[in-house]
LUMMAR-157329 format. One record per residue (C-alpha): chain; x, y, z; residue number from 1; residue in three letters. Coordinates in nm, 2 decimals, always signed. Each point is the difference from the previous one (the first is absolute). Layout:
BEGIN
<"A", <X, Y, Z>, NUM, "ALA">;
...
//
This chain:
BEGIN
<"A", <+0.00, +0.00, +0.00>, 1, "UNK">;
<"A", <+0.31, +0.21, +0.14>, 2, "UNK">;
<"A", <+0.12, +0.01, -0.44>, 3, "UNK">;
<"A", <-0.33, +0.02, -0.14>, 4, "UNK">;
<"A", <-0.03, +0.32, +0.20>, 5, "UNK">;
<"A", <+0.36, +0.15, -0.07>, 6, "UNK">;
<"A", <-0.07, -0.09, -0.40>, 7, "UNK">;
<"A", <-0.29, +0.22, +0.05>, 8, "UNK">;
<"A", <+0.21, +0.26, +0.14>, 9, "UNK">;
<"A", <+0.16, +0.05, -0.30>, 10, "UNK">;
<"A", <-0.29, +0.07, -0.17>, 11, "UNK">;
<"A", <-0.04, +0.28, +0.26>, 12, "UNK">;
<"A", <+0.35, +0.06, -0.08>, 13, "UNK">;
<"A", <-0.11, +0.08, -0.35>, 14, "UNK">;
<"A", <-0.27, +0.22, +0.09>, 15, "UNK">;
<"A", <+0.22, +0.21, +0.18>, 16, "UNK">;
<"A", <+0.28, +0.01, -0.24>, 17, "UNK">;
<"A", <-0.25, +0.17, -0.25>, 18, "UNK">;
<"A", <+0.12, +0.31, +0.17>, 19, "UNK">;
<"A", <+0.34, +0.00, -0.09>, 20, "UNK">;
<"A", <+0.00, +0.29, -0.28>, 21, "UNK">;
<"A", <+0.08, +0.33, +0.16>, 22, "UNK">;
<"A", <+0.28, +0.17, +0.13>, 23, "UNK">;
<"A", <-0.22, +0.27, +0.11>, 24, "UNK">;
<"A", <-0.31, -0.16, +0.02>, 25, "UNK">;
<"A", <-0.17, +0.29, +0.23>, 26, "UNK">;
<"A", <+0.03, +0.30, -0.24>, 27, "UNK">;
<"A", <-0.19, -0.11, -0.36>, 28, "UNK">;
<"A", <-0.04, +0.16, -0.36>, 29, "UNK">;
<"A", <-0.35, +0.00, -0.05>, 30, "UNK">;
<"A", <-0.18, -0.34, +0.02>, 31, "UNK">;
<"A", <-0.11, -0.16, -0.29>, 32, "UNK">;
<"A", <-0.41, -0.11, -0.01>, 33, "UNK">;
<"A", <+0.01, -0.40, +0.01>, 34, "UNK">;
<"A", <-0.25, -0.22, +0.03>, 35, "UNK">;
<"A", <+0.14, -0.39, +0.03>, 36, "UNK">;
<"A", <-0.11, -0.36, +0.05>, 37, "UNK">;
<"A", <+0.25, -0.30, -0.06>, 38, "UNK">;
<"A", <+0.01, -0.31, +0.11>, 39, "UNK">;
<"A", <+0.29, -0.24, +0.04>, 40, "UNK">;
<"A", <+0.12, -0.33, +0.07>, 41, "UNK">;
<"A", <+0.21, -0.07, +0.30>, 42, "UNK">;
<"A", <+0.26, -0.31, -0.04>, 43, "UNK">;
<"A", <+0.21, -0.17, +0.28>, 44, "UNK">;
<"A", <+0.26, -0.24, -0.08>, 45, "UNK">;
<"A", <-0.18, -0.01, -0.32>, 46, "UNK">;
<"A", <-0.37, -0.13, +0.15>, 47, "UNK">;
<"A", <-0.31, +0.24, -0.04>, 48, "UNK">;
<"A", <-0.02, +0.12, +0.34>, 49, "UNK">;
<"A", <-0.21, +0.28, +0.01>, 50, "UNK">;
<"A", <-0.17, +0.33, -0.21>, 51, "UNK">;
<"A", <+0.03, +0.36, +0.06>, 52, "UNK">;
<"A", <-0.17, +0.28, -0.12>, 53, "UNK">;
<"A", <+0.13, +0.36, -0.02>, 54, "UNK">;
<"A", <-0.27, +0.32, +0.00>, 55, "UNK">;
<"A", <+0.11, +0.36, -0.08>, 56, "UNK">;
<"A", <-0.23, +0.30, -0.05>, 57, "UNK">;
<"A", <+0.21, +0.32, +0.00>, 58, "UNK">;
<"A", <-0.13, +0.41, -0.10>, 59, "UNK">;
<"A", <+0.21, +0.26, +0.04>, 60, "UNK">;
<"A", <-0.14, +0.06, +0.35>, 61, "UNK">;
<"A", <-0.05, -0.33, +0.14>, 62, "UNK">;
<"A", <+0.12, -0.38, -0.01>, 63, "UNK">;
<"A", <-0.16, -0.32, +0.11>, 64, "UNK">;
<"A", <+0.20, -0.33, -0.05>, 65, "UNK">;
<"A", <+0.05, -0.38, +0.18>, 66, "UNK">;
<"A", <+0.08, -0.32, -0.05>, 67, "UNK">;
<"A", <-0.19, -0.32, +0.05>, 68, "UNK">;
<"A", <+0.19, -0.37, +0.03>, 69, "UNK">;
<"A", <-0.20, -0.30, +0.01>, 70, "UNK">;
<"A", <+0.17, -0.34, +0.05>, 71, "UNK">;
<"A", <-0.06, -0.31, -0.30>, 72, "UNK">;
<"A", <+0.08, -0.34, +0.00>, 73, "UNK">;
<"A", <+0.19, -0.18, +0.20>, 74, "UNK">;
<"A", <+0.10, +0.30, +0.22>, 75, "UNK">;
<"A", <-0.37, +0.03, +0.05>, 76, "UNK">;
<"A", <-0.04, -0.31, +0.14>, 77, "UNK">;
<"A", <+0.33, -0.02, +0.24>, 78, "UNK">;
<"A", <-0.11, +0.41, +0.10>, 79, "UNK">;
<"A", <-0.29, +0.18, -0.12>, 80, "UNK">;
<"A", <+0.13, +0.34, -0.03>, 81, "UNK">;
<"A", <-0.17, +0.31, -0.09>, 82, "UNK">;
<"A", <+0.15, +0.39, +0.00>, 83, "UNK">;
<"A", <-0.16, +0.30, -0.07>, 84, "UNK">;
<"A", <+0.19, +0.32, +0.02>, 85, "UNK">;
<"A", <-0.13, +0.35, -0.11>, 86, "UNK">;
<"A", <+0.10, +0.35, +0.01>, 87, "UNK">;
<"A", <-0.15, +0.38, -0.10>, 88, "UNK">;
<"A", <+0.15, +0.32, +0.04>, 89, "UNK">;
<"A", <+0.02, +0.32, -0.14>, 90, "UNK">;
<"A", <+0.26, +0.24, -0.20>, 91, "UNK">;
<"A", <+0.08, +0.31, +0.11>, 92, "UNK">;
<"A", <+0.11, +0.34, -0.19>, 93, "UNK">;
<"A", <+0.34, +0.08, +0.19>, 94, "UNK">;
<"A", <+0.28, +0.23, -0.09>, 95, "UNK">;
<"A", <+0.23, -0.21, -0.26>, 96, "UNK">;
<"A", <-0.28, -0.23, -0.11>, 97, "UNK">;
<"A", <-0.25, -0.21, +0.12>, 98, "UNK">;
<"A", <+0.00, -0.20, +0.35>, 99, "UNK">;
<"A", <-0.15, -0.32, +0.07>, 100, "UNK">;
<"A", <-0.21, -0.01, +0.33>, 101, "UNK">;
<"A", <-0.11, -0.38, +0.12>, 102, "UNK">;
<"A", <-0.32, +0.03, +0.14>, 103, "UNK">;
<"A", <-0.06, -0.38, +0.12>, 104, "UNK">;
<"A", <+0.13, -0.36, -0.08>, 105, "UNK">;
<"A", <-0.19, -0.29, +0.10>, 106, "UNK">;
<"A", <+0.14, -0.36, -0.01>, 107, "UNK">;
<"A", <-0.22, -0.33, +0.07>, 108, "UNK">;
<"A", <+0.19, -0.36, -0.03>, 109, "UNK">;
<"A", <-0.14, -0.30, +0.07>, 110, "UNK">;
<"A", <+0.07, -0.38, +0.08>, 111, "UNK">;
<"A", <-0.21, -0.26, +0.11>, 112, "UNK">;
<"A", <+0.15, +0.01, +0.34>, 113, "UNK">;
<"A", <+0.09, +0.41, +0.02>, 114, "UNK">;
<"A", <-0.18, +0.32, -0.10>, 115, "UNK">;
<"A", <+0.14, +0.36, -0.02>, 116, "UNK">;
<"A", <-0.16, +0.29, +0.00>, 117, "UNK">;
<"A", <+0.23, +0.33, +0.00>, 118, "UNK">;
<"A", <-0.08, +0.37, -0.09>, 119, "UNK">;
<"A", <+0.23, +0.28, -0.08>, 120, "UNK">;
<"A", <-0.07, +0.36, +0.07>, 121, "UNK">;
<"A", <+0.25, +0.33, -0.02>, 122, "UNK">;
<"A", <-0.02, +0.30, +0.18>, 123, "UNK">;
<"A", <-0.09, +0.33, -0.20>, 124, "UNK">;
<"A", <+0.26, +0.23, +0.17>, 125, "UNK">;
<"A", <+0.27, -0.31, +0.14>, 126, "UNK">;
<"A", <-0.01, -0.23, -0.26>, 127, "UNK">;
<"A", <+0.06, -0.26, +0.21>, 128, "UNK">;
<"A", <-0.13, -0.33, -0.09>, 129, "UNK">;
<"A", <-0.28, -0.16, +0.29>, 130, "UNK">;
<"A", <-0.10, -0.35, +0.00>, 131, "UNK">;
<"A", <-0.30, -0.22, +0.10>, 132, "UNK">;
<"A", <+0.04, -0.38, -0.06>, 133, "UNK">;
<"A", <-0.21, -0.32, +0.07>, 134, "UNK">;
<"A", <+0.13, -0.31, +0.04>, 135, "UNK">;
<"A", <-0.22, -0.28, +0.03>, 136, "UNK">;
<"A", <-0.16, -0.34, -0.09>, 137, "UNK">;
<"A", <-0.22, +0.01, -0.28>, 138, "UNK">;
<"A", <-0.19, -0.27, +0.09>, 139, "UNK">;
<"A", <-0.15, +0.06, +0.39>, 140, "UNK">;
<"A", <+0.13, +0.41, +0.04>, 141, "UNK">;
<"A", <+0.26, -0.09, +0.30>, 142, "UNK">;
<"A", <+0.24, +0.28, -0.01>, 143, "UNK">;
<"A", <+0.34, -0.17, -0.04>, 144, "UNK">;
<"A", <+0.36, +0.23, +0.08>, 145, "UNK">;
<"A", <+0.32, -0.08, -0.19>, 146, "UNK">;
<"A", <+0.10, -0.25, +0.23>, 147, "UNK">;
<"A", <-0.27, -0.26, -0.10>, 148, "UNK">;
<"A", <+0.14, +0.05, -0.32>, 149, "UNK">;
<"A", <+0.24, -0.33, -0.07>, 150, "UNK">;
<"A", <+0.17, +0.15, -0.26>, 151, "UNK">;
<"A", <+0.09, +0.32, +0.27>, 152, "UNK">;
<"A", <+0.05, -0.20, +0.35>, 153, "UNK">;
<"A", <+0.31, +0.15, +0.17>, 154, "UNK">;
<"A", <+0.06, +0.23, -0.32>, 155, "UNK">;
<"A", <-0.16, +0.31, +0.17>, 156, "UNK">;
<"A", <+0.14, +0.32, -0.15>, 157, "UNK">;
<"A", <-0.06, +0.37, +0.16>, 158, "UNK">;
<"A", <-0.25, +0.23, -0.16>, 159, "UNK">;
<"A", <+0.12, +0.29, -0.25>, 160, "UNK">;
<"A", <+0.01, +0.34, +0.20>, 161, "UNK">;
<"A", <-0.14, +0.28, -0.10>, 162, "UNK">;
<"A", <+0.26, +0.16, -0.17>, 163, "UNK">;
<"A", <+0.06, -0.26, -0.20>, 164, "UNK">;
<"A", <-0.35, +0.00, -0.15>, 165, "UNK">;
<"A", <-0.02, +0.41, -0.11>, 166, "UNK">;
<"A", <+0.03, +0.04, -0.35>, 167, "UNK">;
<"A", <+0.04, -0.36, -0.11>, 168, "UNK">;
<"A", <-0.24, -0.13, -0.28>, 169, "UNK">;
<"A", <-0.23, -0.25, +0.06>, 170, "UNK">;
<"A", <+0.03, -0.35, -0.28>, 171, "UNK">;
<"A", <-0.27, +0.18, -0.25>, 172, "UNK">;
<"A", <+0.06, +0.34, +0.05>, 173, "UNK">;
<"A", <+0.40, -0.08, -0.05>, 174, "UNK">;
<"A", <-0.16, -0.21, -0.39>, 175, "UNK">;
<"A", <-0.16, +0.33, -0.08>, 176, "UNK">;
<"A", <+0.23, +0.23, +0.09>, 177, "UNK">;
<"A", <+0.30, -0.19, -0.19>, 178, "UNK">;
<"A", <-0.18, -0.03, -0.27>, 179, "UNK">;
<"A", <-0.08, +0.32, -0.05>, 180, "UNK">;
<"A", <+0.34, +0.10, +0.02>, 181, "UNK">;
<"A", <+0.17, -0.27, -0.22>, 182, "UNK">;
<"A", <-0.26, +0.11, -0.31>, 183, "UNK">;
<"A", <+0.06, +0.38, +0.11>, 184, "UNK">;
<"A", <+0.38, -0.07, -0.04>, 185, "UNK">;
<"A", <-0.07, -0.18, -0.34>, 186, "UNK">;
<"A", <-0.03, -0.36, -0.03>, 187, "UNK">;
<"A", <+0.24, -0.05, -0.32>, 188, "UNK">;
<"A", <+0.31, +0.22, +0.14>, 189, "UNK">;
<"A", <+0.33, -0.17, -0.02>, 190, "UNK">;
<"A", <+0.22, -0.13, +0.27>, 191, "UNK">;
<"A", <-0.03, -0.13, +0.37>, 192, "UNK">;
<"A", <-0.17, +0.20, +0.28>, 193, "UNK">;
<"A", <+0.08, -0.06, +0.38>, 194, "UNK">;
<"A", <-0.28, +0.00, +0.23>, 195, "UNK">;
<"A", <-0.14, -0.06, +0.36>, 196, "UNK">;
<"A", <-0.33, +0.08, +0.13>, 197, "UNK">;
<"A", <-0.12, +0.01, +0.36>, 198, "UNK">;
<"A", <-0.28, -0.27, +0.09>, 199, "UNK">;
<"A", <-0.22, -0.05, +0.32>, 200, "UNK">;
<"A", <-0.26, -0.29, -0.06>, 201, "UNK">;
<"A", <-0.19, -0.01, +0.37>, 202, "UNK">;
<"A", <+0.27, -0.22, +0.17>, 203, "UNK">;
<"A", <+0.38, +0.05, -0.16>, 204, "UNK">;
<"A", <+0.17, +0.28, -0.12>, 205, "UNK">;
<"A", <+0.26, -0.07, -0.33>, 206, "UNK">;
<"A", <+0.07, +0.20, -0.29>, 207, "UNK">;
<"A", <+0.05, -0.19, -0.33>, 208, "UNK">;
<"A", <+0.25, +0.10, -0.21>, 209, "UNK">;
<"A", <+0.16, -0.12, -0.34>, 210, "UNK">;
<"A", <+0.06, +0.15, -0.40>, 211, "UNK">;
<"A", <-0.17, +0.01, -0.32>, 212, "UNK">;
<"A", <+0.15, -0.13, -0.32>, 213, "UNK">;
<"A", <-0.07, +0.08, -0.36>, 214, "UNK">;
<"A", <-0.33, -0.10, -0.17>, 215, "UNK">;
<"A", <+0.08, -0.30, -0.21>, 216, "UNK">;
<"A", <-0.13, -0.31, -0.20>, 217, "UNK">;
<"A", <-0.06, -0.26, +0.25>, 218, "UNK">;
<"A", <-0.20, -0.33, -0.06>, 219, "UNK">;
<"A", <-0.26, -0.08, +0.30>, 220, "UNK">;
<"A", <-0.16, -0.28, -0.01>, 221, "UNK">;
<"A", <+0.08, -0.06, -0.39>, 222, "UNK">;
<"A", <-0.09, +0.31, -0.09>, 223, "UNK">;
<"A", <+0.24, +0.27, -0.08>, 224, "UNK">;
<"A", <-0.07, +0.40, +0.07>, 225, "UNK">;
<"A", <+0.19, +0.32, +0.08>, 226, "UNK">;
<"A", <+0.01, +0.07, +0.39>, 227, "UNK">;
<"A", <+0.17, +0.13, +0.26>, 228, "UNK">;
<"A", <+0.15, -0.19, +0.27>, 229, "UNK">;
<"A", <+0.08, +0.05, +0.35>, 230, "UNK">;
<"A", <+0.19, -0.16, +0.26>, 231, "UNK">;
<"A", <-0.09, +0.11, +0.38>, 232, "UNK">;
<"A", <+0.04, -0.15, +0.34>, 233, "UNK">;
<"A", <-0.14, +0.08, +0.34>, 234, "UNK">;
<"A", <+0.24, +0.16, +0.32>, 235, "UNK">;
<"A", <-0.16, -0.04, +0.32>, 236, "UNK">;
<"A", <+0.00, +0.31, +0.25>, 237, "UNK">;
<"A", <-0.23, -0.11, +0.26>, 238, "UNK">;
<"A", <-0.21, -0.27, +0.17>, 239, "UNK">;
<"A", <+0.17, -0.29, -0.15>, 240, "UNK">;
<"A", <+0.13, -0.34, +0.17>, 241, "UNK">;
<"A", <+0.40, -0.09, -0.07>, 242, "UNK">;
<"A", <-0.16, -0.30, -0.27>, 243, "UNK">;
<"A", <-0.26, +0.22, -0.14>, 244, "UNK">;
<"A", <+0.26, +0.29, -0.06>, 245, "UNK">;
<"A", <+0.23, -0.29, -0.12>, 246, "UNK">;
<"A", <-0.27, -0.12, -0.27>, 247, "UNK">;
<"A", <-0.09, +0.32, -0.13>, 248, "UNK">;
<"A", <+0.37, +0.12, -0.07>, 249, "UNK">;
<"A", <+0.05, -0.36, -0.22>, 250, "UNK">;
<"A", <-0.31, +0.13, -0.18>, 251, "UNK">;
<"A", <+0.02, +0.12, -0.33>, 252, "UNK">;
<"A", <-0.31, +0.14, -0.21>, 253, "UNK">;
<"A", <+0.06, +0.02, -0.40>, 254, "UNK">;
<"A", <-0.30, +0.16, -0.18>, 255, "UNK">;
<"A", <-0.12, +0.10, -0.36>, 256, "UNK">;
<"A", <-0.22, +0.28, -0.11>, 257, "UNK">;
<"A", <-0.11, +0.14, -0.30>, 258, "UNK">;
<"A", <+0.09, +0.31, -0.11>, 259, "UNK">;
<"A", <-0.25, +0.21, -0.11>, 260, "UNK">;
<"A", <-0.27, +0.23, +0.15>, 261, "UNK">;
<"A", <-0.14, -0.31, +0.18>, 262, "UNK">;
<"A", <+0.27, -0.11, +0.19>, 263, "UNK">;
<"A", <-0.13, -0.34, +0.11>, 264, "UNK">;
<"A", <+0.18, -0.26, +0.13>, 265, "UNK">;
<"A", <+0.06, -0.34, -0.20>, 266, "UNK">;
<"A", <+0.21, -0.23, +0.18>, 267, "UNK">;
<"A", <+0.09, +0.03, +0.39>, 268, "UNK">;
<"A", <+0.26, -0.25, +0.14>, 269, "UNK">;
<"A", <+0.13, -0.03, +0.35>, 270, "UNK">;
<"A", <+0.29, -0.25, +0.10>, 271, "UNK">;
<"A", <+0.12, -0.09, +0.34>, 272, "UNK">;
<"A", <+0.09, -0.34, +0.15>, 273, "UNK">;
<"A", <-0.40, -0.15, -0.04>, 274, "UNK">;
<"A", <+0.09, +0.02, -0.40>, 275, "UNK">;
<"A", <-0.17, +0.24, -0.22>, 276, "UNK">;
<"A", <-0.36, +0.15, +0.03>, 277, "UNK">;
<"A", <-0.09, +0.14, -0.32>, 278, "UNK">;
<"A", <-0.31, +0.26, -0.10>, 279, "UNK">;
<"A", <-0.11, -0.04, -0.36>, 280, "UNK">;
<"A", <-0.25, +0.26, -0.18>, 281, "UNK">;
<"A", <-0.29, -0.27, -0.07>, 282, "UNK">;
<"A", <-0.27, +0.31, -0.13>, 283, "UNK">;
<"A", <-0.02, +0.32, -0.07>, 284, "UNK">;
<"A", <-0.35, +0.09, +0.09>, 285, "UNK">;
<"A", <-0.05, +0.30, -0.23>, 286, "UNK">;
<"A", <-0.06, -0.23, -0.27>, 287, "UNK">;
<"A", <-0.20, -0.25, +0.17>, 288, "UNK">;
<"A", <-0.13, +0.09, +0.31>, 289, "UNK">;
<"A", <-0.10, -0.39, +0.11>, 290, "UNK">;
<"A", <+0.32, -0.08, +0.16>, 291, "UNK">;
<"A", <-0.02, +0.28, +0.23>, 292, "UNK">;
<"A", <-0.37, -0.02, +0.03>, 293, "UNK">;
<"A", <+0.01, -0.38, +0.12>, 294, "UNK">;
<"A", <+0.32, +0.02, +0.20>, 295, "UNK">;
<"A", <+0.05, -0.27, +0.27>, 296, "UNK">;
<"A", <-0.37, -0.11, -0.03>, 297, "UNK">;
<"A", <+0.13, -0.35, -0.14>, 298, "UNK">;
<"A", <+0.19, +0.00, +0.39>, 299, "UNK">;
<"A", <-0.24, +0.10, +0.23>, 300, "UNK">;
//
């Protein structure tokens, strides 16, 4: 149970890596107005284990965005996990360009055994990031703590403090903001660009960092197209254990988008000593909206 729950983790892992784009990621050109559904496979040591979803609906005032994981097949069976994770937020007119303010992010997982349930709010004049979470069994209610937890006994870690949460971006709000600041910068331009960008998720506090490369011909999944690739990896700062620190560090994320005006992700991979999880783009719902329309219903 212990591996089918870390192999989930690096799904989470690519969730969060989505927000690896910006140097700068608080201080935006104007956003572009997006609307997005896709839909995408997710592969473990090269079995089916799960789908995802990805949501983005973006004006030049306001986003809304989150992602939903269902588990498939045999990672169903073993652990029937489920994660729903959303954020909305607003940009701001500020001297030197716009500013991306995170109004909430809300994050639901779910096992047979566990349930989660955390919010995330900021403060309008701090900034400071303020937590409410949930953790319980979805079957009878009972409140459980972390220690119940048999992946967490005697792995306690202490919470992030409060500095440590003011002016870090939430998972969603850090996808919209990079975003938005990658396509500013120009999708196309030539040559590597450095980058690190401040995360706070509810419970641990990392940045991720990595580079860019050149947009290229690369074949996925016998398919070749032009996109641009990206290598990033996740630093812990806070609220990690010595093995969980020790895990993320031997993580590496390699991802490819496309580079145009959408800016969409095709292929997501993560590697660390569980193997490779890999996020494939199974639908692009603008053309047909069933995918997204039926998601998970085949799993419930």
């Amino acid at each position: 149970m212990r591996s089918v729950w870390r192999g989930f983790s690096n799904i989470a892992w690519i969730g969060t890596a989505l927000a690896v784009y910006a140097t700068f990621p608080h201080t935006l050109q104007a956003a572009p107005v997006q609307s997005e559904r896709l839909t995408y496979e997710l592969m473990l040591g090269g079995l089916h284990v799960g789908d995802a979803m990805i949501s983005l609906e973006q004006t030049d005032r306001d986003y809304s965005t989150g992602i939903k994981v269902t588990a498939r097949g045999v990672a169903k069976m073993l652990q029937n996990f489920q994660a729903d994770m959303k954020g909305q937020g607003h940009f701001i007119t500020a001297p030197g360009g716009n500013k991306l303010e995170p109004v909430s992010y809300k994050r639901q997982w779910s096992t047979d055994e566990v349930a989660n349930d955390m919010t995330m709010t900021f403060d309008p004049q701090t900034r400071v990031a303020v937590v409410e979470e949930r953790l319980f069994n979805p079957t009878t209610g009972k409140a459980l703590t972390r220690d119940e937890l048999p992946w967490s006994k005697g792995n306690q870690s202490k919470p992030v403090p409060p500095d440590m949460r003011t002016g870090a971006l939430d998972p969603m709000a850090a996808f919209v903001a990079a975003r938005a600041q990658i396509m500013a910068q120009g999708v196309t331009t030539s040559g590597p660009k450095s980058f690190r960008v401040p995360i706070y998720d509810g419970n641990k506090r990392y940045d991720v960092v990595g580079k860019t490369a050149a947009v290229r011909v690369i074949a996925v999944n016998g398919v070749e197209r032009s996109l641009m690739p990206l290598v990033a990896r996740i630093e812990p700062v806070f609220g990690f254990t010595r093995d969980a620190e020790d895990r993320m560090r031997e993580a590496e994320g390699k991802f490819l988008f496309t580079p145009d005006e959408r800016f969409i992700p095709v292929q997501l991979t993560v590697t660390n000593d569980l193997g490779s999880a890999v996020m494939n783009l199974a639908a692009d719902c603008s053309t047909d909206a069933a995918p997204c329309d039926n998601f998970g219903r085949d799993t419930q």
